[in-house]
C-alpha positions in Angstrom: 52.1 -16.5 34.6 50.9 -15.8 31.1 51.6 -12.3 29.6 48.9 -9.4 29.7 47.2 -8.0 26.7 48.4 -4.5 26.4 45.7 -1.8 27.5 45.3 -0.8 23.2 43.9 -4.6 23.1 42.0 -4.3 25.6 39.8 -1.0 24.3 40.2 -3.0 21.0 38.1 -6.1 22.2 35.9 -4.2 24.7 34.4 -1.9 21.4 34.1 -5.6 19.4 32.0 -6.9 21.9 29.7 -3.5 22.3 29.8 -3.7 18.6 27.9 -7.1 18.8 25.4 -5.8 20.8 25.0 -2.2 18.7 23.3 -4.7 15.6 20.0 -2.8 16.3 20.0 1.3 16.3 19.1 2.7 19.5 16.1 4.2 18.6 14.7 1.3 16.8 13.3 -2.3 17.3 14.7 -4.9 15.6 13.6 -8.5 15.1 15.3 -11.4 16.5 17.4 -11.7 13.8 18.3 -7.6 13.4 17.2 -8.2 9.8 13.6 -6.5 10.0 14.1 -2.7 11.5 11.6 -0.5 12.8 11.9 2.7 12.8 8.7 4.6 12.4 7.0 7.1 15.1 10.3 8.2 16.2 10.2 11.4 15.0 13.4 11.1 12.7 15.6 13.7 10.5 18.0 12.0 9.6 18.4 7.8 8.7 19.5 6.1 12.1 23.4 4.9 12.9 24.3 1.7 13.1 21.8 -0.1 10.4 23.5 -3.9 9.7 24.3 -3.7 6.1 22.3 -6.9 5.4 18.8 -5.9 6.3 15.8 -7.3 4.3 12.9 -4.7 5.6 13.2 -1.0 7.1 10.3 0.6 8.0 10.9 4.9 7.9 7.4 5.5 7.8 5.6 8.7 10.1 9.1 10.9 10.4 10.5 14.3 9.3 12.8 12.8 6.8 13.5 15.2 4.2 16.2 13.5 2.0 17.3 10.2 1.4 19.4 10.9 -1.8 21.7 7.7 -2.0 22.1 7.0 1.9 20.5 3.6 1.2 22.2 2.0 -1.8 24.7 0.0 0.9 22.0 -2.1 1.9 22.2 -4.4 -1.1 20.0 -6.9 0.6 17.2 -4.8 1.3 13.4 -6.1 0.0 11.0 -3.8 2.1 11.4 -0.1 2.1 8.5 2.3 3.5 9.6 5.6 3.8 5.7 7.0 3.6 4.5 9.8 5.6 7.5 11.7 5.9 8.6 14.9 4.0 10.4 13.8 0.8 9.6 16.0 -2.5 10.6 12.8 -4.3 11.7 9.5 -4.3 15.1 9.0 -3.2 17.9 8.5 -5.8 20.1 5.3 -5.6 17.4 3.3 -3.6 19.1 -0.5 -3.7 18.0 -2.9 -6.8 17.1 -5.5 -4.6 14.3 -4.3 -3.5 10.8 -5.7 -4.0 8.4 -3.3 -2.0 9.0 0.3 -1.9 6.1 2.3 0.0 6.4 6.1 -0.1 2.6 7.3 0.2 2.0 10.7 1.7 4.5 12.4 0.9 5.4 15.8 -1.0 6.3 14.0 -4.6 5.5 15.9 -7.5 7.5 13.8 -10.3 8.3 10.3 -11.2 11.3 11.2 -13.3 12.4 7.8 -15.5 15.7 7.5 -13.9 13.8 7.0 -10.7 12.6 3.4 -11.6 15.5 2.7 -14.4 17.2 -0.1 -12.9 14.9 -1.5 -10.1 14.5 -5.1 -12.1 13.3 -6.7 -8.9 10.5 -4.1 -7.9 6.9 -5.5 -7.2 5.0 -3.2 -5.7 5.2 0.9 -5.6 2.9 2.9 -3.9 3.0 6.7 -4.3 -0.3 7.5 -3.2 -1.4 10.5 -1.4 1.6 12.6 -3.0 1.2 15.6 -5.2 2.2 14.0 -8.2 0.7 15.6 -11.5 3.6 13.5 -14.0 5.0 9.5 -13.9 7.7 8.9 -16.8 7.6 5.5 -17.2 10.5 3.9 -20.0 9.4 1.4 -21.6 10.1 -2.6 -21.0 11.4 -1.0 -17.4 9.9 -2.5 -14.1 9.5 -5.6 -15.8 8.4 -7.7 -12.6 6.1 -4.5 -11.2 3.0 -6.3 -10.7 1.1 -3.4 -8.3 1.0 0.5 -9.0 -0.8 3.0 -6.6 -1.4 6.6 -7.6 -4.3 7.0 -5.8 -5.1 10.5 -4.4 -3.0 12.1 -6.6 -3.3 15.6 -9.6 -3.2 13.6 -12.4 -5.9 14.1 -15.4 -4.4 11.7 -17.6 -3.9 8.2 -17.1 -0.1 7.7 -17.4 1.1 6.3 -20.4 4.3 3.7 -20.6 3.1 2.0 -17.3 4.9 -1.3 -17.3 3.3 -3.9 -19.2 3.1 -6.8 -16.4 1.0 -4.7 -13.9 -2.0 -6.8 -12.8 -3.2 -3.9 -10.4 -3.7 -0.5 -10.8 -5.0 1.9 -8.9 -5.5 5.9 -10.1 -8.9 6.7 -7.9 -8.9 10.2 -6.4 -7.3 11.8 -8.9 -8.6 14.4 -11.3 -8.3 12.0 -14.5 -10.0 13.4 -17.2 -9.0 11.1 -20.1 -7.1 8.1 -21.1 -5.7 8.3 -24.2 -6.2 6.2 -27.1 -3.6 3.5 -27.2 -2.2 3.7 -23.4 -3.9 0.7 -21.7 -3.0 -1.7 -25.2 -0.2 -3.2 -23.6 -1.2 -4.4 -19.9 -2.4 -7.7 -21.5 -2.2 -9.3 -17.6 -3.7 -6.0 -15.6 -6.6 -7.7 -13.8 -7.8 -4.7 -11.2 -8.2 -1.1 -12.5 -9.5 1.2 -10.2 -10.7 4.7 -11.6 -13.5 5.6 -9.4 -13.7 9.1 -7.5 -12.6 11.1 -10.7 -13.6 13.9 -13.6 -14.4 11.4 -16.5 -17.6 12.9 -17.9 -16.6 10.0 -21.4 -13.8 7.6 -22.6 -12.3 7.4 -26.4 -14.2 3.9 -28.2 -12.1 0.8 -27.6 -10.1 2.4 -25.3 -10.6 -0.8 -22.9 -10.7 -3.7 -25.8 -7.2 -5.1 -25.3 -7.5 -5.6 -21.4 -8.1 -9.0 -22.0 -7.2 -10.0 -18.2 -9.2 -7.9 -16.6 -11.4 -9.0 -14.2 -12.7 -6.0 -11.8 -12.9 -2.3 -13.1 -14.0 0.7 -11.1 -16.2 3.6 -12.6 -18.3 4.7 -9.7 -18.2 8.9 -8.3 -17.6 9.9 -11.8 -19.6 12.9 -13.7 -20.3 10.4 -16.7 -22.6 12.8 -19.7 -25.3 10.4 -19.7 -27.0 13.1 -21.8 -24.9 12.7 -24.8 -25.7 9.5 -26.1 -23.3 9.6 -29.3 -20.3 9.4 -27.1 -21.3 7.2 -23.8 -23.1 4.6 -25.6 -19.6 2.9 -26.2 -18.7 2.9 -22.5 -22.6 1.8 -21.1 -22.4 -0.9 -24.2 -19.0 -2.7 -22.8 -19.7 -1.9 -19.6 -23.2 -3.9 -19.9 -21.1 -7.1 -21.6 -17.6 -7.1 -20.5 -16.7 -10.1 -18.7 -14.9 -8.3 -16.2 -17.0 -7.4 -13.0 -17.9 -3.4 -13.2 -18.7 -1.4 -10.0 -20.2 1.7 -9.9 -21.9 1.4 -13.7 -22.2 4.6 -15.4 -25.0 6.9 -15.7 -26.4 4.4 -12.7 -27.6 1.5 -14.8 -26.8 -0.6 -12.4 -25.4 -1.4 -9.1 -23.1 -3.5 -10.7 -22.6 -4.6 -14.4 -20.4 -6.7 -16.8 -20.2 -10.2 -15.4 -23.0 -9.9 -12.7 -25.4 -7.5 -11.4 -25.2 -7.3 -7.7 -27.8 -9.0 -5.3 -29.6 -6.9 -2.8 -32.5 -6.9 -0.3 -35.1 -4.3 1.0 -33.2 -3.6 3.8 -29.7 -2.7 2.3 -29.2 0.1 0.5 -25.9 0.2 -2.1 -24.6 3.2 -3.6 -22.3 4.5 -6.4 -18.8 3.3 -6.1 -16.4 6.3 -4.3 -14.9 4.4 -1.7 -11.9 2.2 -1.0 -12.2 -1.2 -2.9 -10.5 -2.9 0.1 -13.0 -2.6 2.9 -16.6 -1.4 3.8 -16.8 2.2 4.7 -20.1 4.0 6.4 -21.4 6.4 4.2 -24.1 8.8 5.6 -25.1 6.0 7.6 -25.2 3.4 5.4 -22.5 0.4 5.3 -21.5 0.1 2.2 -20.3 -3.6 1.2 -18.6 -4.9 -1.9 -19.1 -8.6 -3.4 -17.1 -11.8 -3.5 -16.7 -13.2 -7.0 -18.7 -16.3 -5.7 -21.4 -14.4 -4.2 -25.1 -15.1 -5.9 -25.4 -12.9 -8.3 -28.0 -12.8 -11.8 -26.2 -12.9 -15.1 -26.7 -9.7 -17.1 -28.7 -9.9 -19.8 -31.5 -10.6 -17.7 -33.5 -7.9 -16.1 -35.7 -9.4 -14.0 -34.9 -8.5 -10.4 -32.6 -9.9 -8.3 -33.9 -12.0 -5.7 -32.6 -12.3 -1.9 -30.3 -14.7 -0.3 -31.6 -17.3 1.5 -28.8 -19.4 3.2 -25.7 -18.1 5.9 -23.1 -19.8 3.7 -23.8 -17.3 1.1 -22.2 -14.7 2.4 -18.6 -14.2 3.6 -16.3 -12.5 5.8 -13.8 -9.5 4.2 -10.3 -10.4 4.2 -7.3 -9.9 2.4 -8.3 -7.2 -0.2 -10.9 -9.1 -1.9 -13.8 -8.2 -2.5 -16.3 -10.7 -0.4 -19.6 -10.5 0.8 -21.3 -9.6 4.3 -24.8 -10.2 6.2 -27.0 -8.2 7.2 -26.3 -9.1 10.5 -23.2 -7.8 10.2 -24.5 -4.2 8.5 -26.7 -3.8 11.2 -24.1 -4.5 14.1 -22.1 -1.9 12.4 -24.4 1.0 12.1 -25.2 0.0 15.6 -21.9 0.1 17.0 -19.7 1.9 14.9 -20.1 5.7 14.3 -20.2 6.8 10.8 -16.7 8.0 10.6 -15.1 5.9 12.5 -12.0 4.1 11.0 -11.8 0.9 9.4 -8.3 0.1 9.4 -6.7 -2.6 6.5 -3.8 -4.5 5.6 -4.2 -4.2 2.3 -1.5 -2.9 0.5 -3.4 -0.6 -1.3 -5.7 2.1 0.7 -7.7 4.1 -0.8 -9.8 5.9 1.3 -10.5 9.7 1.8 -6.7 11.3 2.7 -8.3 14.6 3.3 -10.0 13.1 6.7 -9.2 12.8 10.0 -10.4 8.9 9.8 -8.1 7.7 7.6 -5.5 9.3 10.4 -7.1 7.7 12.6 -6.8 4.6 10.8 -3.1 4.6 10.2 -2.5 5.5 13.5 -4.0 2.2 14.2 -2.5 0.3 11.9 0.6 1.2 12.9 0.3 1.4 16.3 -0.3 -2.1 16.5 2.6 -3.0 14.5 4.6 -0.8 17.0 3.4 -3.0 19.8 4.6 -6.4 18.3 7.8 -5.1 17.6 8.2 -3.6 21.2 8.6 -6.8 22.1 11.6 -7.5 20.2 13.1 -4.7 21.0 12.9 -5.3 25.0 14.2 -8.6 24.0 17.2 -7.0 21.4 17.6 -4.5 24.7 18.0 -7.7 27.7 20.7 -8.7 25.1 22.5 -5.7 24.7 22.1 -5.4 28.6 24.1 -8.4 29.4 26.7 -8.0 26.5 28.0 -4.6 27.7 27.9 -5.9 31.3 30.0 -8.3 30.6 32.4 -6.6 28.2 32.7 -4.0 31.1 33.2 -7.1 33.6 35.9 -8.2 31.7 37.9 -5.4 30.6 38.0 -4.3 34.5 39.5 -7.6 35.5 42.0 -7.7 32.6 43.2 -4.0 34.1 43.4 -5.3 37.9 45.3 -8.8 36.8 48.0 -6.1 34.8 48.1 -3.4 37.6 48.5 -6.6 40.1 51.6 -7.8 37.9 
């Protein structure tokens, strides 16, 4: 008969196996792999136990976390960090350098301090919107692989200067920008999407726009634009009118739409200055407002004549994606008829712009996350069965190992 593990071994081995099936905090869901955590909606104070250290996406979104100060620089594998709509006054120091996404919108941020972003080489994306941010200190030839910025719904009046010189997409709508001074856009040679719409400009400094040589869609719409003073808004309604980047919401409403096209339109639709979210139609006193596809029909701009109507179904497109794309009216009608005008109109997009001040764009997160939520219950029943069956037999066998000793 062989000889028994002592009772020491015993406890030892019976905590390795739990420890197998503890991959996945309690209170979160995990996917199959325990490398994608979940851990929004769970009311949380504090970060969860038990997080594996090589994680690639944890989602922290819609707690009461407070602080985060250098509690997540041992997950050195991490790529996905949301932390938005929780409590933080600012972005939390030693965040890992490996990440690529970090999403921390709605929260109680007031300052980007430069040693917030110093040494995060790999970042792609940072959204800060919906925070209380008045200041960004941007270093430069930092963030040199940020290709997306979101300060939307913000207190800034300037338009930050520094801003890392790869960004392809900016957005600073819903803000209270008053200027942008002269020299601060010269280096985003590659930044394709500006979005300024929904701000105080009443004028912009003369070639304040020349060297964005890549951009392709700028935003100027819900902006109190001194039409009146001709000596300083010519420059703006003169490159607006010949840019080759698409212009919504033109100034001092010259058109619907200017630069590379004007936009198409019928009797029956109605389009109004640009103040809403560039990723999605929104219901505006009634009206569905829809934004164009860069294929759509549209009339070159130097012409004036007036824009005639579409005439075929393949014209028109479906939204998706962010882009800007084209509708029917079938479509405008089904919505007025079946959606009320402040009902949400939830997005993927990583960018979302729409009124924070409103109980719709609750609404709409809610949704949005809910149904993530859902999808990931799923796993975590599946994580749970696991766990289930580990412990049971971990308990199993550490109670035959004590009868087989006592027996001896």
């Amino acid at each position: 008969m062989y000889e028994c593990a002592p009772l020491p071994r015993l406890l030892l081995l019976l905590l390795l196996l739990l420890g197998i099936s503890a991959a996945c905090p309690s209170v979160c869901s995990c996917s199959e792999s325990q490398r994608e955590v979940d851990c929004s909606w769970r009311g949380l104070r504090h970060l969860p136990d038990g997080l594996r250290p090589n994680i690639l996406s944890l989602n922290l979104s819609h707690n009461r976390l407070s602080d985060l100060d250098h509690q997540l620089s041992p997950y050195t594998h991490l790529r996905t960090l949301d932390v938005s709509h929780n409590r933080l006054s600012r972005l939390p120091a030693s965040l890992p350098r490996s990440l690529w996404e970090i999403r921390a919108s709605g929260n109680r941020i007031r300052l980007l301090e430069k040693n917030d972003t110093t040494y995060h080489w790999n970042l792609r994306e940072l959204d800060l919107s919906a925070n209380k941010l008045e200041r960004v200190v941007f270093i430069n030839n930092t963030l040199p692989g940020l290709r997306a910025l979101n300060l939307s719904h913000n207190r800034f009046w300037t338009v930050p200067t520094n801003m890392p010189q790869n960004l392809e997409l900016v957005d600073l709508s819903h803000n209270t920008l008053v200027q942008i001074l002269s020299g601060s856009l010269d280096r985003l040679f590659n930044l394709a999407r500006f979005y300024l719409h929904a701000n105080r400009f009443s004028m912009v400094n003369e070639s304040v726009f020349e060297k964005l040589h890549g951009l392709r869609l700028i935003t100027l719409g819900d902006n109190p634009w001194a039409c009146e003073d001709k000596a300083n808004i010519s420059y703006l309604l003169a490159w607006a009118r010949h840019t080759s980047a698409r212009v919504l919401g033109c100034p001092c409403n010259t058109w619907p739409i200017c630069g590379e096209a004007h936009l198409a339109r019928t009797g029956s639709w109605h389009f109004a200055s640009y103040t809403v979210s560039p990723f999605g139609t929104a219901q505006v006193q009634g009206a569905s407002i829809h934004y164009w596809a860069e294929k759509a029909r549209t009339v070159p701009h130097p012409s004036m004549e007036a824009p005639r109507a579409s005439t075929g179904p393949d014209e028109y497109k479906a939204f998706k994606n962010g882009f800007l794309l084209t509708s029917s009216p079938d479509s405008l009608s089904t919505l007025d008829k079946h959606a009320p005008t402040d009902a949400p109109l939830a997005t993927d997009a990583f960018f979302t712009t729409t009124r924070v001040l409103t109980s719709s764009t609750r609404r709409t997160t809610t949704l949005r996350t809910r149904s993530v939520k859902r999808a990931n219950q799923g796993l975590s029943r599946n994580a749970s069965a696991e766990r289930g069956f580990w412990d049971t037999f971990a308990v199993s066998l550490l109670l035959m190992m004590i009868i087989h000793q006592v027996i001896s």
